[in-house]
C-alpha positions, -999 to +999 in steps of 0.1 A: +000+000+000+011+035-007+013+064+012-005+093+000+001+125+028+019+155+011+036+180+027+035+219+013+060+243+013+055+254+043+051+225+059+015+215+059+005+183+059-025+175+030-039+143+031-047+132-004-076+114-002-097+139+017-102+173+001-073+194-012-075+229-003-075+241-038-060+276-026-026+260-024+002+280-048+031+254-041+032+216-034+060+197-018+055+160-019+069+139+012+097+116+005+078+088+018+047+090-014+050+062-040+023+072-056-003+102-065-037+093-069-057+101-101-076+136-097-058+145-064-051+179-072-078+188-099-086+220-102-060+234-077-063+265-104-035+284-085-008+257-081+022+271-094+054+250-085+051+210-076+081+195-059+087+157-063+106+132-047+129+106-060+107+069-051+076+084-067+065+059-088+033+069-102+009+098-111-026+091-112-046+103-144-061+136-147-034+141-112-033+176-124-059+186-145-074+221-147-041+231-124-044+266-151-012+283-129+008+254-133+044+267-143+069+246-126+072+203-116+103+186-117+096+154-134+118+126-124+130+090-138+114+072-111+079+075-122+068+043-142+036+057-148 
């Protein structure tokens, strides 16, 4: 089983499988996360900069989608899919 808790920039943790407070502007995810789930951070329309760690092995479809402010993720060679 995965873990799915997220940490922000400032240090917040966000549980990904509850509601994501779609105000957030910058996303560090913790080192422990092998995986996001599909639609986790859908329409989080003023996300800006997503930090990834190395281990993440997988993005969940639509992960993203309708993220409009979206200008910065690091993509990394971990993630199979």
């Amino acid at each position: 089983m995965s873990s799915t808790a997220t940490d922000d920039s400032a240090g917040n943790c966000i549980q990904i499988n509850t509601t994501t407070p779609w105000g957030i502007t910058r996303l560090r995810v913790h080192p422990t996360v092998s995986a996001i789930p599909a639609e986790a951070f859908r329409h989080c329309e003023n996300l800006r900069d997503v930090e990834l760690p190395e281990g993440l092995l997988e993005i969940g479809e639509s992960a993203f989608a309708y993220c409009y402010s979206l200008a910065n993720v690091n993509l990394l060679r971990s993630i199979l899919s």
